[in-house]
C-alpha positions as CSV (number, residue, x, y, z in Angstrom):
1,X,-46.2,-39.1,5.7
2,X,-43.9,-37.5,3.1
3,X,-40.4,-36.3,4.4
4,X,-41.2,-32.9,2.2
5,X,-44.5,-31.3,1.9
6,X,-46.4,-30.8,-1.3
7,X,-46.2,-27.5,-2.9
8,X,-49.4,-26.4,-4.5
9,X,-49.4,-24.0,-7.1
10,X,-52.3,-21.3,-8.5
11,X,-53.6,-23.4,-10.7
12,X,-54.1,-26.0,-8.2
13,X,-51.4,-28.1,-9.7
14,X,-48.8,-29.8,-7.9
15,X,-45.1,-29.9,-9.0
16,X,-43.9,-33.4,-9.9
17,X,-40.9,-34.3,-8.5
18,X,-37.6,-35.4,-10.6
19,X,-36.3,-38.0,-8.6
20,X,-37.0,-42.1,-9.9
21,X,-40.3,-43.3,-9.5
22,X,-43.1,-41.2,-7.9
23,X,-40.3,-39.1,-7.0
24,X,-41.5,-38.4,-3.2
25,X,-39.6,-39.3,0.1
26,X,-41.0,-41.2,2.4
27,X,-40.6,-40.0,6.4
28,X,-40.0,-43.6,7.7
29,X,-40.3,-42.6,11.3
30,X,-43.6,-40.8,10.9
31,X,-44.9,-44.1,9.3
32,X,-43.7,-46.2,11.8
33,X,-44.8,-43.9,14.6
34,X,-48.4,-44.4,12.9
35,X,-47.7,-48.1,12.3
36,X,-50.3,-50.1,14.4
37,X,-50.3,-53.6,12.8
38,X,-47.6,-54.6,10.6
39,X,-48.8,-57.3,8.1
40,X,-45.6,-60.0,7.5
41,X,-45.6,-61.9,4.1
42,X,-47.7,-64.8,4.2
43,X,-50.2,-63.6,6.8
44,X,-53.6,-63.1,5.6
45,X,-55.2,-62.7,9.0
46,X,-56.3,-66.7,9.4
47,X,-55.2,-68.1,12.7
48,X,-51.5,-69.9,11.9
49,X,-51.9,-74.2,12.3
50,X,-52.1,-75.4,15.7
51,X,-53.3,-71.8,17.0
52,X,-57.1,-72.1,18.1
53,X,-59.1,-68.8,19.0
């Protein structure tokens, strides 16, 4: 899911990135391509009022 793969060294080791946070970009069409059920603020799976299963 990361735009750029993760180099492993020798060691085992794997260089961390300099960019701001954990430094790794994110390939936002790959996750949406694997994106089966998106989750929206608020809904914690419970039916919504007035909805009956």
């Amino acid at each position: 899911m990361l735009a750029e793969p993760l180099m492993i060294d020798k060691q085992g080791y794997v260089q961390v990135p300099e960019r701001p946070g954990f430094g790794f970009v994110i390939d936002e069409d790959r996750v949406a391509h694997h994106t089966v059920h998106v989750i929206e603020r608020g809904d914690c799976g419970s039916p919504r009022k007035g909805v009956h299963k």
